[in-house]
C-alpha positions as CSV (number, residue, x, y, z in Angstrom):
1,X,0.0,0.0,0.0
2,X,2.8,2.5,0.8
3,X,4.2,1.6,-2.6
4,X,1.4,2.6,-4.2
5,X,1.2,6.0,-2.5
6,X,4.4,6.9,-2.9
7,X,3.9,5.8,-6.8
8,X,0.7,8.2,-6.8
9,X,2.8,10.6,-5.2
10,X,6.0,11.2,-7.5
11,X,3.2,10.9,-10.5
12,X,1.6,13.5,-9.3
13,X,4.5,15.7,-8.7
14,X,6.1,15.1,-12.3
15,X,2.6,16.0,-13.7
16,X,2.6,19.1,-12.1
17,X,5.9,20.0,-13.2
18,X,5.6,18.9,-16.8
19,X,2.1,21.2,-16.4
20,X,3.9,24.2,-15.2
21,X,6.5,24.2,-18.0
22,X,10.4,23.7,-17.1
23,X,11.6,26.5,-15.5
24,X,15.8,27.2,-16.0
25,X,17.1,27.7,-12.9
26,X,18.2,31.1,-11.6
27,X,21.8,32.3,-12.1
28,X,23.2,35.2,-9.8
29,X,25.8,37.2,-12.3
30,X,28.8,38.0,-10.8
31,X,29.0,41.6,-9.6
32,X,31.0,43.9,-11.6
33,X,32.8,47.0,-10.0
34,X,32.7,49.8,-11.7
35,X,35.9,51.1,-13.1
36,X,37.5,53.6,-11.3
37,X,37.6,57.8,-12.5
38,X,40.3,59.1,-13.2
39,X,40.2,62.4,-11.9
40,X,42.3,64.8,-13.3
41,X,43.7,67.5,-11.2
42,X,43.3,71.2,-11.7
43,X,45.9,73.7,-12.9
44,X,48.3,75.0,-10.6
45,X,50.0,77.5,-11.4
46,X,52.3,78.1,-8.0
47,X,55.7,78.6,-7.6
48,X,58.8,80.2,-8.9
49,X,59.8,80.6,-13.1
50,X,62.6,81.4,-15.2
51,X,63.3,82.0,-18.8
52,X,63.8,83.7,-21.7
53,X,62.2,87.0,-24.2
54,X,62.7,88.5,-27.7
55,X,60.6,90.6,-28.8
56,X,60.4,93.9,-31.1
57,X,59.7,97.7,-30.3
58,X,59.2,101.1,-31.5
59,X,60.3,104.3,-28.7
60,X,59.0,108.1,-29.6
61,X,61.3,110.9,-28.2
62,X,58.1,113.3,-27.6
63,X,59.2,117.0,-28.4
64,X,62.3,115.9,-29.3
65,X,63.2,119.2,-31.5
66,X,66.3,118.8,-33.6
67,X,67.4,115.4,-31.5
68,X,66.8,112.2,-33.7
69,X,63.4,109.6,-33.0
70,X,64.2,106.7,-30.6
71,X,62.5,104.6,-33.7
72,X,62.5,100.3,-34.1
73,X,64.8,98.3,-31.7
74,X,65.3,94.9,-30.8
75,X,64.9,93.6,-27.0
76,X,65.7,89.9,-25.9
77,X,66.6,88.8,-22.7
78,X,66.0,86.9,-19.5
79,X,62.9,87.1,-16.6
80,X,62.4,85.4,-13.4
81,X,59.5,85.4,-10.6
82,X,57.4,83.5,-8.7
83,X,53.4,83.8,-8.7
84,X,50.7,82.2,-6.1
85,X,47.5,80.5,-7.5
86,X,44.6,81.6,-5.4
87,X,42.4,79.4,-6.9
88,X,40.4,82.0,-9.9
89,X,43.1,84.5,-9.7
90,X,47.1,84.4,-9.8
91,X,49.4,87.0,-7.8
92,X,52.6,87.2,-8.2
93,X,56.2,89.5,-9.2
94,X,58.6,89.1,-12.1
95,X,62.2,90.8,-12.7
96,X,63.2,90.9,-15.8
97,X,66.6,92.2,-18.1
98,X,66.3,93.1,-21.6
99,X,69.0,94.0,-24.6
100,X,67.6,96.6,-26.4
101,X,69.4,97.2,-29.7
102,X,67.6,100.4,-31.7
103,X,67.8,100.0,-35.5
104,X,69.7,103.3,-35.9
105,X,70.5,106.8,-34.3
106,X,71.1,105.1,-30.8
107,X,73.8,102.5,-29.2
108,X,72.1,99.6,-27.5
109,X,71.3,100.4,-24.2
110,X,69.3,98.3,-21.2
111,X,66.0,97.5,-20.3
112,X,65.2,96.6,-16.7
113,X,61.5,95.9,-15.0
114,X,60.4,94.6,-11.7
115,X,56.3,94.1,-12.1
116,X,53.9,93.0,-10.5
117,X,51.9,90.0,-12.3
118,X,47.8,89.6,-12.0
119,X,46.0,86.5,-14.0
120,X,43.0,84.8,-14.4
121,X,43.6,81.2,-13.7
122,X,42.2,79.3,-16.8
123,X,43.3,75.7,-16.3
124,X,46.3,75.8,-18.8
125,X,45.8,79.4,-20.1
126,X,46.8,82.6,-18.0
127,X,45.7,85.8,-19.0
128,X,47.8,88.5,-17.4
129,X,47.9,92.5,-16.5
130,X,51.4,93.5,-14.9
131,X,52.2,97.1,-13.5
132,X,55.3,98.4,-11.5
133,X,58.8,100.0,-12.7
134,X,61.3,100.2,-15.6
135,X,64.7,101.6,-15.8
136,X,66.1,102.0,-19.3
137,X,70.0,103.6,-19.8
138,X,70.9,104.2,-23.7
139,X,73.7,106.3,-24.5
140,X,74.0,109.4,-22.5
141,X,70.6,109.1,-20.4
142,X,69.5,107.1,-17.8
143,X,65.9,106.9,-16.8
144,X,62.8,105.6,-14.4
145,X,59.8,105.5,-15.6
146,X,56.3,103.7,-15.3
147,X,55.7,100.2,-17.1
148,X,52.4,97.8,-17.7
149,X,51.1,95.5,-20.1
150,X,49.2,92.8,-20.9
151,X,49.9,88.9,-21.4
152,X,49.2,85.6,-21.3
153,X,51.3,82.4,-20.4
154,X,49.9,78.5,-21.9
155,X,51.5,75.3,-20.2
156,X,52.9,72.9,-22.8
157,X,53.8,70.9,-19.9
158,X,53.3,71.4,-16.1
159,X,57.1,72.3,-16.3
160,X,57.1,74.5,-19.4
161,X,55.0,77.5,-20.6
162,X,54.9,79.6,-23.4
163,X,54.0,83.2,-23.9
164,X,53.4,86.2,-25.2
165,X,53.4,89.7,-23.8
166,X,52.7,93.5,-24.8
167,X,54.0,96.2,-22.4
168,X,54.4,99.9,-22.9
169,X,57.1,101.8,-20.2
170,X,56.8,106.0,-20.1
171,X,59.9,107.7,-19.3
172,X,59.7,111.8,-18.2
173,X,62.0,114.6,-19.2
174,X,64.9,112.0,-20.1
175,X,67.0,114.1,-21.9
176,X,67.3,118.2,-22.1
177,X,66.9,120.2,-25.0
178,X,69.6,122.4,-26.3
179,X,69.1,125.1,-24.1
180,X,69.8,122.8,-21.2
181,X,65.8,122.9,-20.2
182,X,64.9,119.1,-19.1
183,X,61.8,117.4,-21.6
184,X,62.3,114.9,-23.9
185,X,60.0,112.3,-22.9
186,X,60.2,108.8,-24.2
187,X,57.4,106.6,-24.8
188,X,58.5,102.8,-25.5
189,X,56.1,99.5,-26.7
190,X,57.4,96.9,-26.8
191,X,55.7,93.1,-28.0
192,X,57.6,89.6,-27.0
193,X,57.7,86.0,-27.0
194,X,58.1,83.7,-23.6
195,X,59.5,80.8,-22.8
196,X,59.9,80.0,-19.0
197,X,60.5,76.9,-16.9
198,X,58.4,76.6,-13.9
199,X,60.3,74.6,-10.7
């Protein structure tokens, strides 16, 4: 008797499976995790620099009477500074030497700056404003005068930037006029390229 209920049993069971249709059984997927960001990090554009200029210029001797025009000259030489990233804005200083070589009338003379630098931090672009003092000596006159300008700076590399700058310097009563009255103002613009090496 208990063989034929346990018969009546298993039929019973395959009929309902076999009614119900044959379900597959379930299969967890492995978990996957997710691959990792890279993040990359911002600009910073901290810390000291040194390098190289050449540029091109024009000077105008204002009321300069029978003395010849300052005219086109040359100026190439070397800067160095160091600048703090505030996050949107950059502060910093630069002193910089140039070689100024007019194309005639004068002997070359010297060009010498100490600015101050404000940017606009940009990631890998720096725009620029800079403001502060020029000294410029060219034959017989010797001279202080005011100097700013515009710039910006691009990083090729987090060690290496490359620029360029346009800076005008003003320069009072630099040389006398033939009566020995002081007057002759010069006026100097001068455009450059920059290459500088950030440590």
């Amino acid at each position: 008797m208990k063989k034929v209920g346990y018969a009546a049993l298993a039929s019973l069971i395959a009929g309902g499976a076999y009614a119900g249709g044959y379900v597959a059984p379930v299969v967890e997927q492995p978990v996957v995790a997710p691959a990792p960001v890279t993040i990359t990090p911002e600009s910073d554009w901290t810390g000291f620099y040194a390098g190289l200029q050449y540029g091109k210029g024009s000077g105008d001797l204002g009321n300069r009477g029978a003395l010849a025009d300052f005219g086109d000259y040359d100026g190439y030489g070397l800067h160095a500074g160091y600048q703090r990233d505030l996050g949107r804005f950059v502060l910093g200083g630069e002193l910089d030497y140039n070689k100024i070589s007019p194309d005639e009338n004068y002997d070359d003379g010297d060009l010498t700056r100490l600015r101050l630098r404000a940017g606009a931090d940009m990631g890998r672009f720096l725009p620029y404003v800079t403001l502060g003092a020029a000294k410029i000596s060219v034959d017989d006159f010797s001279e202080t005068g005011l100097t700013y300008g515009l710039g910006a700076d691009f990083k090729v590399t987090e060690r290496f930037t490359v620029g360029a700058e346009y800076s005008r310097s003003d320069f009072k009563d630099v040389l006398e006029d033939e009566t020995g009255i002081s007057g002759r103002d010069l006026d100097t613009d001068l455009v450059q390229l920059r290459a500088s090496y950030r440590f």
